[in-house]
C-alpha positions in Angstrom: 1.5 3.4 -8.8 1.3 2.2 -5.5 4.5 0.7 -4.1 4.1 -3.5 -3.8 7.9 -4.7 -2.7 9.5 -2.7 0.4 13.4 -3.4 0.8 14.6 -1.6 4.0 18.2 -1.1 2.8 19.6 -0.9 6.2 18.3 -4.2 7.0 19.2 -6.1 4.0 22.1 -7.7 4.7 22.3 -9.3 0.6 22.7 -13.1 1.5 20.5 -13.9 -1.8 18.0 -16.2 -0.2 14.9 -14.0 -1.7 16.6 -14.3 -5.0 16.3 -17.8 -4.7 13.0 -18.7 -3.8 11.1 -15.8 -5.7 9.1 -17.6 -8.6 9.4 -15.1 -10.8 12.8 -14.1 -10.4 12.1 -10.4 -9.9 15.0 -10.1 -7.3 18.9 -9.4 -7.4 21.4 -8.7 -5.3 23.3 -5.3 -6.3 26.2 -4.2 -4.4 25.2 -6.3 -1.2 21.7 -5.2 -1.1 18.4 -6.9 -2.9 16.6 -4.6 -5.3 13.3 -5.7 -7.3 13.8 -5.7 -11.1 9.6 -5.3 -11.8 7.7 -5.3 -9.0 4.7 -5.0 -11.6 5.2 -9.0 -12.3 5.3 -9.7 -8.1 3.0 -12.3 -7.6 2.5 -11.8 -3.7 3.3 -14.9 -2.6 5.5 -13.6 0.2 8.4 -16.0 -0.1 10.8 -13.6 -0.1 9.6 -11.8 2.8 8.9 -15.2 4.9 12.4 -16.2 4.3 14.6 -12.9 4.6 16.5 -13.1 7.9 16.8 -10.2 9.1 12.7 -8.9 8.0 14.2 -6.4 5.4 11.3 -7.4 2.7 8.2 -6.7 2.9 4.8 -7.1 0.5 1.9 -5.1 0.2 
Protein backbone atom coordinates (compact mmCIF):
# COMPACT_ATOMS: atom_id res chain seq x y z
CA UNK A 1 0.00 0.00 0.00
CA UNK A 2 1.34 3.14 -0.97
CA UNK A 3 1.69 5.69 1.84
CA UNK A 4 -1.08 8.74 1.35
CA UNK A 5 -0.67 10.92 4.84
CA UNK A 6 3.11 11.98 5.77
CA UNK A 7 3.49 13.35 9.45
CA UNK A 8 7.10 14.58 9.90
CA UNK A 9 7.19 13.92 13.74
CA UNK A 10 9.89 16.40 14.34
CA UNK A 11 7.85 19.10 12.87
CA UNK A 12 4.62 18.43 14.44
CA UNK A 13 4.32 20.51 17.08
CA UNK A 14 0.46 18.80 18.18
CA UNK A 15 -1.61 22.15 18.29
CA UNK A 16 -4.80 19.98 16.89
CA UNK A 17 -5.66 22.33 14.09
CA UNK A 18 -5.64 19.28 11.42
CA UNK A 19 -7.84 17.49 13.75
CA UNK A 20 -10.18 20.07 13.35
CA UNK A 21 -10.67 20.74 10.02
CA UNK A 22 -10.21 17.18 8.53
CA UNK A 23 -13.71 16.07 7.24
CA UNK A 24 -13.45 12.85 8.02
CA UNK A 25 -11.91 12.91 11.24
CA UNK A 26 -9.02 10.62 10.50
CA UNK A 27 -6.61 12.70 12.73
CA UNK A 28 -5.62 12.71 16.62
CA UNK A 29 -3.28 14.11 18.53
CA UNK A 30 -1.29 11.38 20.61
CA UNK A 31 1.26 12.33 23.03
CA UNK A 32 1.73 15.84 21.39
CA UNK A 33 2.16 14.63 17.93
CA UNK A 34 -0.79 14.05 15.10
CA UNK A 35 -1.07 10.48 13.94
CA UNK A 36 -3.72 9.34 11.07
CA UNK A 37 -6.27 6.74 12.43
CA UNK A 38 -7.08 5.30 8.45
CA UNK A 39 -5.39 6.94 6.04
CA UNK A 40 -7.40 4.47 3.63
CA UNK A 41 -10.66 6.88 4.27
CA UNK A 42 -8.28 10.26 3.45
CA UNK A 43 -10.14 12.06 1.03
CA UNK A 44 -7.22 14.34 -0.28
CA UNK A 45 -8.58 17.49 0.25
CA UNK A 46 -5.40 18.79 1.86
CA UNK A 47 -6.93 20.74 4.72
CA UNK A 48 -4.86 19.47 7.08
CA UNK A 49 -1.76 20.06 5.25
CA UNK A 50 -2.82 23.77 4.11
CA UNK A 51 -3.47 24.59 7.67
CA UNK A 52 -0.60 22.85 9.75
CA UNK A 53 1.86 25.57 10.90
CA UNK A 54 4.79 24.50 10.92
CA UNK A 55 4.39 22.16 7.22
CA UNK A 56 4.52 18.81 9.20
CA UNK A 57 1.63 17.18 6.95
CA UNK A 58 1.76 16.36 3.86
CA UNK A 59 -0.64 14.37 1.08
CA UNK A 60 0.18 12.35 -1.62
Amino acid sequence: MNKIVFIDADKCIGCGLCTEICPNNLLYIHNGICKVSDEKMCDKSKGCEKICPTGAIKIN
